[in-house]
C-alpha positions in Angstrom: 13.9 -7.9 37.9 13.1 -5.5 40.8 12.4 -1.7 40.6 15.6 -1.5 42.9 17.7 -3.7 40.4 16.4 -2.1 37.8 17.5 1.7 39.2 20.5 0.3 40.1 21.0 -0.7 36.3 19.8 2.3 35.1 22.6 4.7 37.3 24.9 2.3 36.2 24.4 3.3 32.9 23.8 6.6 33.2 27.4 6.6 34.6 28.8 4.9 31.9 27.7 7.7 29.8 29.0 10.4 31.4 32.4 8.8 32.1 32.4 8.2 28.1 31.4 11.5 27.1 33.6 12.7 29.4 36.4 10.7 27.4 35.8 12.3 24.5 35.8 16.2 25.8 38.8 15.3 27.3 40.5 13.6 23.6 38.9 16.6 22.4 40.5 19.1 24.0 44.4 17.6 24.0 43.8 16.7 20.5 42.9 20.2 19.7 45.6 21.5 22.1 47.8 24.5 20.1 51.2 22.3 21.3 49.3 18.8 19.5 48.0 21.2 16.8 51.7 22.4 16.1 53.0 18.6 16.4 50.3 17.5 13.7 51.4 19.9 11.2 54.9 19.9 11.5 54.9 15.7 11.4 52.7 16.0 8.2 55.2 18.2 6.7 58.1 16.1 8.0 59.8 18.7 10.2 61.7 18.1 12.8 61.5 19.9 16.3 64.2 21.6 18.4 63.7 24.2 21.2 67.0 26.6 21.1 68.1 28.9 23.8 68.9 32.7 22.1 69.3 35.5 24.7 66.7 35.5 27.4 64.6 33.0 25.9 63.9 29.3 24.7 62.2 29.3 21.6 60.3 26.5 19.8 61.9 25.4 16.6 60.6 23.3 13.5 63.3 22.7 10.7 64.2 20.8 7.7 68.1 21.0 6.5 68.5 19.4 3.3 70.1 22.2 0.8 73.5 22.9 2.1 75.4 25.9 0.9 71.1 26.9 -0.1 69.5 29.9 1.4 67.5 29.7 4.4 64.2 30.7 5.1 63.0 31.6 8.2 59.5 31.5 9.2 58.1 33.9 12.1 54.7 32.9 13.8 52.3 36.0 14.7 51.4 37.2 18.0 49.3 34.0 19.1 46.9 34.3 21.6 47.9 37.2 23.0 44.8 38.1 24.5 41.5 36.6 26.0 39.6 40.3 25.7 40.4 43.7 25.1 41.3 44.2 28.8 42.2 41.0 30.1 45.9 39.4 28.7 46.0 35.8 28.4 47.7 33.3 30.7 49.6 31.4 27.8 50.4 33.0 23.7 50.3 29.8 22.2 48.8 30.4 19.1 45.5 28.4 18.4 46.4 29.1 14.8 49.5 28.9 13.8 49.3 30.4 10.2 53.1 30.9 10.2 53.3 27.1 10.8 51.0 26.1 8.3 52.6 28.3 5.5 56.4 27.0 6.4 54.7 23.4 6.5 54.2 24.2 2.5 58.1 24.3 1.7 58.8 20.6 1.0 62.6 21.0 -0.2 65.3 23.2 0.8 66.6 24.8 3.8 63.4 26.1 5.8 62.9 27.1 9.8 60.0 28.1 11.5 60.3 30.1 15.1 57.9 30.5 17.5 57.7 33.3 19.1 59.0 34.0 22.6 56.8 32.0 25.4 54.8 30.0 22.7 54.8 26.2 23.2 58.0 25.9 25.4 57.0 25.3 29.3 57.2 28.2 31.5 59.6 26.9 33.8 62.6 26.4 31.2 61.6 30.6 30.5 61.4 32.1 33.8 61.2 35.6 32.1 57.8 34.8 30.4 55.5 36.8 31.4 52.5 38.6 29.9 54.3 41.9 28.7 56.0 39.7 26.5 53.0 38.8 24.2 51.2 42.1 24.7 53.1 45.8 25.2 56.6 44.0 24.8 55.6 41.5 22.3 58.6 43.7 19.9 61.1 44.3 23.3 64.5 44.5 21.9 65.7 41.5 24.5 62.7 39.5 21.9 64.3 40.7 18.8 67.9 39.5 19.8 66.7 36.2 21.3 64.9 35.5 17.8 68.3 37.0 15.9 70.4 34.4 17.9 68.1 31.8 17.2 68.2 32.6 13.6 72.1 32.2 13.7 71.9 28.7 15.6 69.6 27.6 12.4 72.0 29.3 9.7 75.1 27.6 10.8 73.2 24.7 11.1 71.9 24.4 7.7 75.4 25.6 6.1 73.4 28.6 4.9 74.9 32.2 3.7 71.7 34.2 3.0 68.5 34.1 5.0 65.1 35.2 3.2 62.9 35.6 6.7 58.8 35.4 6.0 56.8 36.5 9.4 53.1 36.5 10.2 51.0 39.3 11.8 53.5 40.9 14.7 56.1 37.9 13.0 56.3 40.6 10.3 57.6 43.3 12.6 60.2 41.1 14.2 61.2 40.6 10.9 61.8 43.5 9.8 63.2 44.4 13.0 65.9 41.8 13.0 66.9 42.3 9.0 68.0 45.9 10.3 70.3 44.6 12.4 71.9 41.6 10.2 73.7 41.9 6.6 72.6 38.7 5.4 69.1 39.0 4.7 67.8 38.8 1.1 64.7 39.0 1.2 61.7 39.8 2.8 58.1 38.7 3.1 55.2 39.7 5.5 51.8 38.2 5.8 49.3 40.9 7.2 52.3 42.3 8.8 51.9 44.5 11.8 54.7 46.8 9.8 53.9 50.0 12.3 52.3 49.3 15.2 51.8 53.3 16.1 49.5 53.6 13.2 47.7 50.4 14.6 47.3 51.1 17.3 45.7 54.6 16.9 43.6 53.0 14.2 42.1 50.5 16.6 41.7 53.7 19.5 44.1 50.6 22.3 47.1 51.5 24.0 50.2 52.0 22.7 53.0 48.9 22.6 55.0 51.1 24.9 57.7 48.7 25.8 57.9 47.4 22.1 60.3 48.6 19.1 58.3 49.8 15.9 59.1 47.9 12.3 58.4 51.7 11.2 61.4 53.3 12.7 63.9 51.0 10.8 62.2 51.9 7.6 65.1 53.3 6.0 67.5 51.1 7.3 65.6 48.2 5.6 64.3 49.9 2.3 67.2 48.3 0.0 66.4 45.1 1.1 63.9 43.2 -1.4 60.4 42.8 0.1 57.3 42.1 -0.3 54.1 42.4 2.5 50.7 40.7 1.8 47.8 42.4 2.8 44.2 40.7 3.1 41.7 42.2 1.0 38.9 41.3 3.7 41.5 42.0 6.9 39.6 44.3 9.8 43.1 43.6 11.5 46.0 44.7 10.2 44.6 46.7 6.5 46.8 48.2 3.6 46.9 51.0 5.4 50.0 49.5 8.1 51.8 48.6 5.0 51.6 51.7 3.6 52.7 53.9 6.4 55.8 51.6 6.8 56.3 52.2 2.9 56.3 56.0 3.2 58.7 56.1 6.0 61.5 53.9 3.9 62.3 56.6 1.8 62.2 54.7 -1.3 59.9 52.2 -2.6 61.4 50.4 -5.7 62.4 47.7 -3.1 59.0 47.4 -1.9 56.3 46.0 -3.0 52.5 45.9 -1.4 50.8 43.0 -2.5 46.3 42.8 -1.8 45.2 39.0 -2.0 41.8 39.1 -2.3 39.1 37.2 0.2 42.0 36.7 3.0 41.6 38.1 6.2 43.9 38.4 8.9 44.2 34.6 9.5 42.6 32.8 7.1 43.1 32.5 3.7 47.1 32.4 3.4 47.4 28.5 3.5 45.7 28.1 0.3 47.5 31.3 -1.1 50.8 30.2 -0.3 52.0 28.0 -3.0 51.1 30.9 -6.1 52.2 33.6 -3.1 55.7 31.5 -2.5 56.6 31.1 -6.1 56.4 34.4 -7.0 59.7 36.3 -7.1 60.6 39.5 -4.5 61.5 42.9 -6.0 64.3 43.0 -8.3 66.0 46.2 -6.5 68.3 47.0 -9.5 
């Protein structure tokens, strides 16, 4: 073979190569893609998907309706990725890890429903109204907390429900406790290294202030006789007791409330594993 053939062979190759390794970084990358990771785990945990319209937004649904007349419970992911540095928002919140996913993927009977929150996973063009202030200083707006209520009321007549226990992740436990204070069905309430005053949070941490955001804090009282428990990670630089705490004191009574450490989580890792012992345990008896 010639030294031209045998170049000629040798590109040819060397293309082959790259066009395969370019294959896989490119499987790579949509198989690790927050909308194909939230797919996988809702198919594992046979769930089925919806994306429901409730005030301004669309939000990304995954359900299972089997318990009629049952209680539901509502899931509420965290913030996502809300930001690519301290000073620079990012272009889409769709959480990487969806911890509030992965925990409502754990129920495997009853009534369960797990909303994204606004702008996660559902294409920007069916929300017009999604844009960054919505997943950084308005991430707790009120127009989110009634878009997430009205989606929780789509789901409850759905499943035949009459009471709603509602379980949110990170800034998921803010919107819920912001939404409980405004309903009369709730019966419970859980939060997973809930952001449960974002004030305190924020001054911890020395960052701006969510100014265009309601504060779980202020509805403290209105809340307190609701049972509830919040999970704190023992290892969380995040979100520490300390939130939970400052929510606590501002309810005016704690019987109701219980603050839970589970040791060796941090913010978002540890709570899958957790879960099950976490799930089984029962909330405050407020009696």
């Amino acid at each position: 073979m010639s030294d031209e053939s045998m170049h000629g062979l040798k590109c040819c190759f060397k293309l082959l190569a790259n066009l395969a390794l370019l294959a896989l970084v490119t499987q790579s990358c949509v198989s690790h893609s927050p909308e194909a990771t939230a797919i996988a785990i809702s198919d594992r945990a046979q769930l089925r998907e919806a994306e429901l319209r409730g005030g301004d937004f669309i939000l990304r649904v995954y359900y299972r309706f089997d318990s009629p007349g049952t209680p539901l419970r509502i899931y509420l992911e965290g913030d996502g990725r809300a930001w690519l540095t301290k000073t620079r928002a990012s272009r889409n919140p769709s959480p990487k890890n969806p911890v509030g996913l992965y925990l409502a993927a754990q129920e495997h009977t009853g009534n369960v429903m797990y909303i994204a929150r606004p702008c996660q996973y559902v294409s920007f063009e069916k929300n017009p109204k999604c844009e960054y202030p919505y997943w950084t200083g308005k991430r707790f707006a009120p127009e989110v907390i009634d878009s997430v209520s009205a989606v929780i009321d789509v789901g409850k007549k759905k499943a035949g429900a009459d009471k709603l226990e509602i379980i949110g992740f990170s800034g998921g436990g803010a919107v819920a406790l912001l939404v409980s204070a405004s309903r009369s069905d709730v019966s419970g309430i859980r939060t997973v290294a809930g952001n449960l005053d974002h004030r305190v949070w924020t001054q911890h941490h020395k960052v701006d202030l969510l100014g265009g955001s309601l504060n779980a804090a202020d509805v403290a009282e209105k809340v307190a006789n609701i049972p509830q428990v919040h999970y704190v990670g023992s290892q969380d630089e995040n979100i520490g007791r300390y939130v939970a705490e400052s929510f606590r004191s501002k309810a005016g009574r704690d019987n109701c409330i219980k603050i839970q450490t589970v040791p060796g989580a941090t913010h978002s890792k540890g709570w899958e594993q957790a879960w099950p012992d976490l799930i089984s345990v029962a909330i405050p008896d407020c009696r």
